[in-house]
MDAnalysis code that builds the backbone (N, CA, C; Angstrom):
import MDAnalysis as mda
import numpy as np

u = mda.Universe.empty(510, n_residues=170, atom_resindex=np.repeat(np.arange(170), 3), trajectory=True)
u.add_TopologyAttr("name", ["N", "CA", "C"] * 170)
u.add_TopologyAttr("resid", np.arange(1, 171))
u.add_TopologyAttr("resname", ["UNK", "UNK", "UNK", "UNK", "UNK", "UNK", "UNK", "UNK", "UNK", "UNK", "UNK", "UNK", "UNK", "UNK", "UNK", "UNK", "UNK", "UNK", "UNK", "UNK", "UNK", "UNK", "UNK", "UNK", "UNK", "UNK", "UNK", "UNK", "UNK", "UNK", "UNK", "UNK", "UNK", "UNK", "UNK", "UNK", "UNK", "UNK", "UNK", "UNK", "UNK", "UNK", "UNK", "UNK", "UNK", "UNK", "UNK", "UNK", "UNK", "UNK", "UNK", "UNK", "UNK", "UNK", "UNK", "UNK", "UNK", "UNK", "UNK", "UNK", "UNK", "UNK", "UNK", "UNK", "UNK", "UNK", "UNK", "UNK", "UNK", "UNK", "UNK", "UNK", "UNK", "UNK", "UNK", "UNK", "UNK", "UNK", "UNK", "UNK", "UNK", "UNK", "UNK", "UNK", "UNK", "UNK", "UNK", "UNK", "UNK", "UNK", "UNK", "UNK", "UNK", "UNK", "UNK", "UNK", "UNK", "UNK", "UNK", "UNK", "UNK", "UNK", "UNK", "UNK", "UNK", "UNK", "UNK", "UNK", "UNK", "UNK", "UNK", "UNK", "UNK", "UNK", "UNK", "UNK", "UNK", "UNK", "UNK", "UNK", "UNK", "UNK", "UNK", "UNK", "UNK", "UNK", "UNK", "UNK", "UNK", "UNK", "UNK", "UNK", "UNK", "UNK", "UNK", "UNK", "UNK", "UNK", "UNK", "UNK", "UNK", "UNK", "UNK", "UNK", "UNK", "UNK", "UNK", "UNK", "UNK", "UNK", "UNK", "UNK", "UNK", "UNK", "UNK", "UNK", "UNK", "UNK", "UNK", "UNK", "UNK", "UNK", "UNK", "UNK", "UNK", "UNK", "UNK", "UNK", "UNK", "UNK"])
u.atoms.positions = np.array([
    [4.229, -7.808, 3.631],
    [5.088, -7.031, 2.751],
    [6.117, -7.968, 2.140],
    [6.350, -7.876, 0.759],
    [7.269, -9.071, 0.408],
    [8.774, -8.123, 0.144],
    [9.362, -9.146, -0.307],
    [10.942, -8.141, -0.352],
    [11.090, -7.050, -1.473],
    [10.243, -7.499, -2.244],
    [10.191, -5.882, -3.133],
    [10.102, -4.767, -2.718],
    [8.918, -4.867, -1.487],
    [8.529, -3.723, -1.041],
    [9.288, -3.358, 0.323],
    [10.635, -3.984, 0.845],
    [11.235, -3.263, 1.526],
    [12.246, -2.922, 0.611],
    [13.097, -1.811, 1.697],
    [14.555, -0.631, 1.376],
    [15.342, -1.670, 1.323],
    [16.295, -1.129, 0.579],
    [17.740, -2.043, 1.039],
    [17.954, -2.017, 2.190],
    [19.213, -3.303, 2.213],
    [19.446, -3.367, 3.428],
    [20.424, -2.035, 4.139],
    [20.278, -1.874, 5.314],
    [21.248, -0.372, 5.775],
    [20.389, 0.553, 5.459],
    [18.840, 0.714, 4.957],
    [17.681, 1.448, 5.031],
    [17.439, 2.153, 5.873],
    [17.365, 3.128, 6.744],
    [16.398, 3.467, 7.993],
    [15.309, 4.578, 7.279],
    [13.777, 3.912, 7.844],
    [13.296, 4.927, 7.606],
    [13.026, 6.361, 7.742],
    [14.081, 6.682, 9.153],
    [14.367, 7.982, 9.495],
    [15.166, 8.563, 9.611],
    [16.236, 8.164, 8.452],
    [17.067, 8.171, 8.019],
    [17.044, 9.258, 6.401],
    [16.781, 10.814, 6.572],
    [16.192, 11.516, 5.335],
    [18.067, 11.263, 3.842],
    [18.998, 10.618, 4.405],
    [20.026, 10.580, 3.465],
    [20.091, 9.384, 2.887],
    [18.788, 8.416, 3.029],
    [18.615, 7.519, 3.059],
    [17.541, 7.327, 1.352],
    [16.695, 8.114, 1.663],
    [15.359, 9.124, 1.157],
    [16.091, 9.658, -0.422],
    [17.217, 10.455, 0.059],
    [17.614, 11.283, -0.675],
    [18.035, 10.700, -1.962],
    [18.996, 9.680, -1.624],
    [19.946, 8.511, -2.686],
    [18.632, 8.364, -3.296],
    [17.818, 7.637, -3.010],
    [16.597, 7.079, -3.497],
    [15.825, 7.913, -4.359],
    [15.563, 9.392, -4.461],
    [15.146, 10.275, -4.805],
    [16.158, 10.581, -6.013],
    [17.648, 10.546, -5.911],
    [18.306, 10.756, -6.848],
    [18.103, 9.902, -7.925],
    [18.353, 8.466, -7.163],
    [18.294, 7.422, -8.799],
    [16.994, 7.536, -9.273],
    [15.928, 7.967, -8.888],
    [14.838, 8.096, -9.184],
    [14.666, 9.094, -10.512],
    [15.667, 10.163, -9.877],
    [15.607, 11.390, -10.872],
    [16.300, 10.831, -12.318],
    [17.543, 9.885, -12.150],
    [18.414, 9.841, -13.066],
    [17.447, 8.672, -13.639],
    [16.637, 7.770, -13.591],
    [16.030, 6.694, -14.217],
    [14.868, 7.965, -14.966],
    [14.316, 8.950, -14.332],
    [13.350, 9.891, -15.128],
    [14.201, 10.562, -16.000],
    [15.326, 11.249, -15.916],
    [15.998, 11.804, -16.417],
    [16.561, 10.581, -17.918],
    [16.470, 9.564, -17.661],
    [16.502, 8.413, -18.688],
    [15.595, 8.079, -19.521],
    [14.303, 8.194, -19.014],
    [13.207, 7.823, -19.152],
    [12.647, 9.151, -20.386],
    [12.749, 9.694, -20.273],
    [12.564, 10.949, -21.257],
    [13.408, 11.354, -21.981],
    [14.759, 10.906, -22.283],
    [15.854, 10.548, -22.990],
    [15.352, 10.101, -23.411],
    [14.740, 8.584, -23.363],
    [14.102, 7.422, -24.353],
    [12.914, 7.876, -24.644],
    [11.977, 8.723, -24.216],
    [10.931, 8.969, -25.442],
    [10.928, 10.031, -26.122],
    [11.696, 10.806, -26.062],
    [12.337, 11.517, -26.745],
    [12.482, 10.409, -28.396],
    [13.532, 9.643, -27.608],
    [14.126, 8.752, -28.849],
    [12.902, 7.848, -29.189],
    [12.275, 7.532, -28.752],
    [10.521, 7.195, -29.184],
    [9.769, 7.769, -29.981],
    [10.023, 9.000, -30.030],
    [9.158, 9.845, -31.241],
    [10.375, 9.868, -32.366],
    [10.949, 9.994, -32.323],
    [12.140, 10.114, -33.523],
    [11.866, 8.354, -34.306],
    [11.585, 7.272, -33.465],
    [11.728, 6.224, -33.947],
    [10.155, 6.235, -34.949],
    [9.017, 6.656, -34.118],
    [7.706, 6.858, -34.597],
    [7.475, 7.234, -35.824],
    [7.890, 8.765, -35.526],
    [8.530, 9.541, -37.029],
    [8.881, 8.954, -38.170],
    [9.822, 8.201, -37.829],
    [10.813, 7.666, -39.022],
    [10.283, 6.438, -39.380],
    [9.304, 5.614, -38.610],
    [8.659, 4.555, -38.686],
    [9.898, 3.900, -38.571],
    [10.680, 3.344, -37.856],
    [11.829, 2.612, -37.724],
    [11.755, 1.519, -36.516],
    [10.759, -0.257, -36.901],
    [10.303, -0.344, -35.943],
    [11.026, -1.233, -35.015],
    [12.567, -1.406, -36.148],
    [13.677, -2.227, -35.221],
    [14.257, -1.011, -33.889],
    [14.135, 0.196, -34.460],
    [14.955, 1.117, -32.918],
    [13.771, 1.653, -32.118],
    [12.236, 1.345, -32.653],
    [11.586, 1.297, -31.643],
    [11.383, 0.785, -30.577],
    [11.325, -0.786, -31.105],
    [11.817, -1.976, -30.231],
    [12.712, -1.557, -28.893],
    [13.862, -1.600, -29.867],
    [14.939, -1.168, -28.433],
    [14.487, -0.112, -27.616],
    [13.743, 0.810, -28.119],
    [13.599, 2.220, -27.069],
    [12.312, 1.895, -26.367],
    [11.620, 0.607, -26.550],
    [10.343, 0.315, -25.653],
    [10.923, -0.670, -24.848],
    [12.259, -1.625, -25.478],
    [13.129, -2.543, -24.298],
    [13.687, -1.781, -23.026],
    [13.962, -0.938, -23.664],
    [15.076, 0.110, -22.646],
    [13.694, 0.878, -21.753],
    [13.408, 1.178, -22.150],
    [12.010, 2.332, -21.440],
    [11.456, 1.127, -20.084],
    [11.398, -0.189, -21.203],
    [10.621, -1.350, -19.616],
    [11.993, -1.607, -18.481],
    [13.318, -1.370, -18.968],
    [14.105, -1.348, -18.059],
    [14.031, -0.452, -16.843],
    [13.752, 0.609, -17.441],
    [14.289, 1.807, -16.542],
    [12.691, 2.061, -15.773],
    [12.016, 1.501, -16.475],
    [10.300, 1.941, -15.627],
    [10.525, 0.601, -14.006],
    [10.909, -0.602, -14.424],
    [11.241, -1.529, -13.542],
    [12.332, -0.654, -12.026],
    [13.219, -0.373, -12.803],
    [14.399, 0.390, -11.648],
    [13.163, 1.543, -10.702],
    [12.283, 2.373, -12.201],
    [11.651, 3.577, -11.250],
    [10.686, 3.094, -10.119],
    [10.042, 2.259, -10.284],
    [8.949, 1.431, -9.877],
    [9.779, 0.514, -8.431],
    [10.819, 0.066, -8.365],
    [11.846, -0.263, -7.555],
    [11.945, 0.958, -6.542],
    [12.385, 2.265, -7.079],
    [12.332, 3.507, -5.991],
    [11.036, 3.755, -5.570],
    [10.163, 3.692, -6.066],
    [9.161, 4.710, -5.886],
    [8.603, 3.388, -4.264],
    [8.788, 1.849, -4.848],
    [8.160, 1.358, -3.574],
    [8.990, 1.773, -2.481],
    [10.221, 1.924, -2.590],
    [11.118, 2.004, -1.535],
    [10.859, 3.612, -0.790],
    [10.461, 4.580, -1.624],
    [10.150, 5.647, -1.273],
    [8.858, 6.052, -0.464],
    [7.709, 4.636, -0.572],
    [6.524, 4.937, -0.023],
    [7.026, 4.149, 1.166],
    [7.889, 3.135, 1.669],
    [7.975, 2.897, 2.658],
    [8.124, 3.341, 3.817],
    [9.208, 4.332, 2.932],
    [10.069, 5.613, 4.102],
    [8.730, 6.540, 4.465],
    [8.452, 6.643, 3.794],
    [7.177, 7.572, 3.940],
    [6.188, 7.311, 4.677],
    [5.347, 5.784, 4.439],
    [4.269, 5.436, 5.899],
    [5.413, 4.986, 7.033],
    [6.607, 4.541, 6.883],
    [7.243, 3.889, 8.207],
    [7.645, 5.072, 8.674],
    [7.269, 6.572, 8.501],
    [7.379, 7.421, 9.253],
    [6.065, 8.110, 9.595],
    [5.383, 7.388, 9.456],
    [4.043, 7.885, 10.202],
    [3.202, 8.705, 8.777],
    [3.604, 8.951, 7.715],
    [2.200, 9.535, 6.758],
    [2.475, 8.708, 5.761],
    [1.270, 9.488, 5.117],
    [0.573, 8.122, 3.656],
    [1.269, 8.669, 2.543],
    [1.464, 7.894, 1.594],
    [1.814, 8.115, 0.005],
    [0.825, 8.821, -0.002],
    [1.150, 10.162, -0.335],
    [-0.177, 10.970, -1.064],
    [0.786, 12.185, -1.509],
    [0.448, 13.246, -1.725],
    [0.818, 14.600, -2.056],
    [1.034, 14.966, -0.468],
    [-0.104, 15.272, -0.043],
    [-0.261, 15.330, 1.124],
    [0.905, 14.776, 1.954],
    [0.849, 13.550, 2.399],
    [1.980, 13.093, 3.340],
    [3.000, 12.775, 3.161],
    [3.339, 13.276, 1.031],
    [4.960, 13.459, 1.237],
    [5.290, 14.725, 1.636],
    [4.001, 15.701, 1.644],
    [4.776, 17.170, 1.951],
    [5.229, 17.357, 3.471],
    [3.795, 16.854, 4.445],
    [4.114, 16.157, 5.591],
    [5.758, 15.659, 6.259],
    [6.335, 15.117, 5.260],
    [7.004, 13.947, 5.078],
    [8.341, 14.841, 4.970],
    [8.352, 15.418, 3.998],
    [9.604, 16.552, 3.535],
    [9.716, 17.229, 4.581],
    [8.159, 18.219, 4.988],
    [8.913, 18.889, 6.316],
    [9.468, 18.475, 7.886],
    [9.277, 17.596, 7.958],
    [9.789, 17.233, 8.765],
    [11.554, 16.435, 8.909],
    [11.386, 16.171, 7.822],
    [12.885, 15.702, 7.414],
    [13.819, 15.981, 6.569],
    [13.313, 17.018, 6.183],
    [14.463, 18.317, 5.103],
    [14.462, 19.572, 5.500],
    [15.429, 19.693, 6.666],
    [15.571, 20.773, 7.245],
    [16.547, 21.677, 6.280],
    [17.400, 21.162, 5.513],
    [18.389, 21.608, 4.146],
    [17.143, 22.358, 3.261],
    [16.527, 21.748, 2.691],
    [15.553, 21.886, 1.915],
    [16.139, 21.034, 0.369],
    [16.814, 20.355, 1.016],
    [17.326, 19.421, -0.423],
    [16.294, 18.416, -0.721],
    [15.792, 17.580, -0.374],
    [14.729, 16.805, -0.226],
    [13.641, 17.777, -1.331],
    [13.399, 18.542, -0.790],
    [11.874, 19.393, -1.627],
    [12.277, 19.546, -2.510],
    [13.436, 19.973, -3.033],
    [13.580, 20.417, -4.011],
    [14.078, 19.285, -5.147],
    [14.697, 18.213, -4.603],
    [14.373, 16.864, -5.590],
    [13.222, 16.365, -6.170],
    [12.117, 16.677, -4.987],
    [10.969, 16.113, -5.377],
    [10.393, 16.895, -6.022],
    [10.438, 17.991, -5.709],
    [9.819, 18.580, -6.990],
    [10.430, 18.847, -8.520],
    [11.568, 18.677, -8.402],
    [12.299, 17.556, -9.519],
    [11.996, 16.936, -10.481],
    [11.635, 15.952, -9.455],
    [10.953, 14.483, -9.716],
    [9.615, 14.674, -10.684],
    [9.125, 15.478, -10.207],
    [7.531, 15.642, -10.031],
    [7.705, 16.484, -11.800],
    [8.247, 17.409, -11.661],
    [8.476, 18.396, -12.916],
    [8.928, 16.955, -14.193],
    [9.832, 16.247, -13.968],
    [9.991, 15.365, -15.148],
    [8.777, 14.192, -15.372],
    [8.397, 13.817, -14.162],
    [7.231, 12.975, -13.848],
    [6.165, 13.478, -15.043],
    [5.814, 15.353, -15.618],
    [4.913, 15.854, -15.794],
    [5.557, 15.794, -17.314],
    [6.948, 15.848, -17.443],
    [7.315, 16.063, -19.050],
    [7.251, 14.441, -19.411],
    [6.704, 13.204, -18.753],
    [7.290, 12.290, -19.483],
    [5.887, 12.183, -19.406],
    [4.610, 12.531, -18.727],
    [3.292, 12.149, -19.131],
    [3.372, 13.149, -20.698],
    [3.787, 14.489, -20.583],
    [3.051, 14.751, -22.228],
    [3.951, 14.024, -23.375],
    [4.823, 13.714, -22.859],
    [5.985, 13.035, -24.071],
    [4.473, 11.725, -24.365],
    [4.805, 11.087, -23.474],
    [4.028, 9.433, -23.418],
    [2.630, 9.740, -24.294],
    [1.605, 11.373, -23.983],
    [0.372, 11.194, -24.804],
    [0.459, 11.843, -26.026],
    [2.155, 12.576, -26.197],
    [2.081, 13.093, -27.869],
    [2.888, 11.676, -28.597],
    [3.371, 10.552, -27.829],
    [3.473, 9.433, -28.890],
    [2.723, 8.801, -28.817],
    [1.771, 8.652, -27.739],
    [0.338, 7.876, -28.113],
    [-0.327, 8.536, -29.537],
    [-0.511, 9.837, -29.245],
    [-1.431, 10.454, -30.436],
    [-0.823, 10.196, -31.958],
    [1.016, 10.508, -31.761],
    [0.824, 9.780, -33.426],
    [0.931, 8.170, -33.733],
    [1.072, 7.724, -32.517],
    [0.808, 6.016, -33.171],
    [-0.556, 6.216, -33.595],
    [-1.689, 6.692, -32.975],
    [-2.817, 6.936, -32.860],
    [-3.199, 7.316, -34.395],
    [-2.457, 8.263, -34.661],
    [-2.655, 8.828, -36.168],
    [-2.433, 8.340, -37.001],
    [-0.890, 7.178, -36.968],
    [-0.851, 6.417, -37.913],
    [-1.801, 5.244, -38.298],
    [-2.131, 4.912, -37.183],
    [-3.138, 3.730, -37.371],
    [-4.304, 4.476, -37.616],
    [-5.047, 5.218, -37.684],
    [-5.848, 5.387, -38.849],
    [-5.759, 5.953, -39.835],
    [-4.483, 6.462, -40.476],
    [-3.859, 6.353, -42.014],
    [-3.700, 5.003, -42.203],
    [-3.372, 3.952, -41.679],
    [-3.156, 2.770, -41.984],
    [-4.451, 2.231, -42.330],
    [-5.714, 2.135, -41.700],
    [-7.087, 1.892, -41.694],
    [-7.668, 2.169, -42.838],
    [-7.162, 3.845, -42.983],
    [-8.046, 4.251, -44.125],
    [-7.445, 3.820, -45.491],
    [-6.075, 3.861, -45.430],
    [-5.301, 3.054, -46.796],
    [-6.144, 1.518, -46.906],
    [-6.310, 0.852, -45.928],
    [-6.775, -0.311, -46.153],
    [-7.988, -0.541, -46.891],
    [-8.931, 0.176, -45.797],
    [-10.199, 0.480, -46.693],
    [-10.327, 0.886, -48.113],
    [-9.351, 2.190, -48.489],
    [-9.692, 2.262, -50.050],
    [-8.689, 1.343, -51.070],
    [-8.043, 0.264, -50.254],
    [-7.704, -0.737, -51.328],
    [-8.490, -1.852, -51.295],
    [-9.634, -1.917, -50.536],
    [-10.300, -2.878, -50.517],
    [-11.593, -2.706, -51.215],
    [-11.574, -0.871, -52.101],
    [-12.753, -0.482, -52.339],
    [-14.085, 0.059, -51.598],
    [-13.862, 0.269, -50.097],
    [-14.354, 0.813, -49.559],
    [-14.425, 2.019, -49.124],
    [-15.596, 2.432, -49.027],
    [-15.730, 4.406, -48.440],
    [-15.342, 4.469, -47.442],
    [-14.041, 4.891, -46.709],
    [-13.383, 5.086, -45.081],
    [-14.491, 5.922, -45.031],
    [-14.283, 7.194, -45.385],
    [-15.899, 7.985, -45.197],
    [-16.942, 7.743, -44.121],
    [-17.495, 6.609, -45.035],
    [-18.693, 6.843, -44.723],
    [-18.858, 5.876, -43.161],
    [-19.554, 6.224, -42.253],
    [-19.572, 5.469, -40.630],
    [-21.213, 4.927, -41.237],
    [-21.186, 3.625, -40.720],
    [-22.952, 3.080, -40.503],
    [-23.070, 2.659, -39.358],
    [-23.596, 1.372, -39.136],
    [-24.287, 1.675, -37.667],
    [-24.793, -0.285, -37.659],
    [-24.309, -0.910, -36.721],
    [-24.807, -2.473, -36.665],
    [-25.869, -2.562, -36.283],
    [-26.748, -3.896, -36.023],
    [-27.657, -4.129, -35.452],
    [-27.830, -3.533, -34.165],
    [-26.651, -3.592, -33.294],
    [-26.784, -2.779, -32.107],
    [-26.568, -1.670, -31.545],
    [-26.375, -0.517, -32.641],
    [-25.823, 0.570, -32.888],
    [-24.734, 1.296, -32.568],
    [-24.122, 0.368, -32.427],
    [-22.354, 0.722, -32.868],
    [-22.077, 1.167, -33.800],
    [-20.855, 1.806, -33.946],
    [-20.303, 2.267, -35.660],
    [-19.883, 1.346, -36.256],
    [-20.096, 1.047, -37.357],
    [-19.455, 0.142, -38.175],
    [-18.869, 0.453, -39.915],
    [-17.351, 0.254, -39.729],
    [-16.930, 1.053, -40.611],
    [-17.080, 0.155, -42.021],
    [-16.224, 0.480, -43.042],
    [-16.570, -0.293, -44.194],
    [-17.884, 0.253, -45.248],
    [-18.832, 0.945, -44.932],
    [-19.558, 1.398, -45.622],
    [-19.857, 0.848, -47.273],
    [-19.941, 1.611, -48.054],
    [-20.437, 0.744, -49.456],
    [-19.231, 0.284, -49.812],
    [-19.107, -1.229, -50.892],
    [-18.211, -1.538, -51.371],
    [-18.543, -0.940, -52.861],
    [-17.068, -0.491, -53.174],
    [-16.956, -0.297, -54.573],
    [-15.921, -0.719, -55.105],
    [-15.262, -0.305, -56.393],
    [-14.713, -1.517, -57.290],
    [-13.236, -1.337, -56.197],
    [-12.163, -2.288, -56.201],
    [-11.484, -2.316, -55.288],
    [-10.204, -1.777, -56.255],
    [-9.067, -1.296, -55.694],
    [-7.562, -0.913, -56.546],
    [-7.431, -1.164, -57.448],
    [-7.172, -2.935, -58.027],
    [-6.841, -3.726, -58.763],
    [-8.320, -3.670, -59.951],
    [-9.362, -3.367, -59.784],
    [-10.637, -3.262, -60.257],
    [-10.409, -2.429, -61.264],
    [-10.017, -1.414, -60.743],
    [-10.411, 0.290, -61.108],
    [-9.004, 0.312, -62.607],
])
């Protein structure tokens, strides 16, 4: 195990107030983390690719910090006898959140965990979209049918289809 993957120091793994801190900054780096893609689609939108920049600088910050808890969180978790899973954090909770504060962070956690996957695949989809508006602009200044799909020697798609007179042509 290298030092990444232990707790701070003053850690105990059976120690659930220990757990908890850890669970919090966790929340507030997610709670950040969807702040910034939030501000990720606004940058997308606007095509603005200097404050994109920053909001993909900032996003690798705060994924580093989450990625920091989350090892520290699986530690506590097998150094108390169950596995990182669903399973042996629930394991894991009952036995050491007699409050019920613990569960209810994590499921927290888990609830923003779920808003920053659809954030993350509705800005995949319009980078996604732009780049093939970008594709297809290319193609018909180059005089080509975006249209039309053909097919290589090895039957792949291959785009480009017939050339015809190009922008500057026409």
């Amino acid at each position: 195990m290298s030092t990444q993957d232990t707790p701070a120091p003053g850690a105990h793994a059976d120690d659930p107030k220990d757990f908890a801190v850890s669970l919090d900054r966790a929340l507030e780096c997610m709670r950040r983390l969807e702040e910034l893609m939030l501000e990720e689609l606004q940058a997308i939108e606007s095509r603005d690719p200097d404050h994109l920049q920053r909001v993909v600088d900032s996003k690798r910050e705060i994924l580093v910090r989450l990625e920091n808890e989350t090892v520290q969180q699986k530690y506590w978790v097998e150094a108390a006898g169950f596995g990182f899973t669903p399973a042996g954090i629930e394991q894991f909770l009952q036995k050491h959140d007699q409050a019920g504060q613990l569960g209810a962070r994590w499921s927290t956690l888990l609830e923003h965990t779920r808003r920053c996957n659809r954030l993350n695949a509705e800005n995949a989809r319009l980078i996604e979209r732009d780049q093939r508006r970008v594709a297809m602009m290319l193609h018909l200044l180059k005089g080509e049918d975006a249209s039309t799909t053909t097919y290589d020697p090895r039957g792949r798609t291959a785009t480009g289809g017939r050339r015809g007179r190009t922008l500057s042509q026409a």
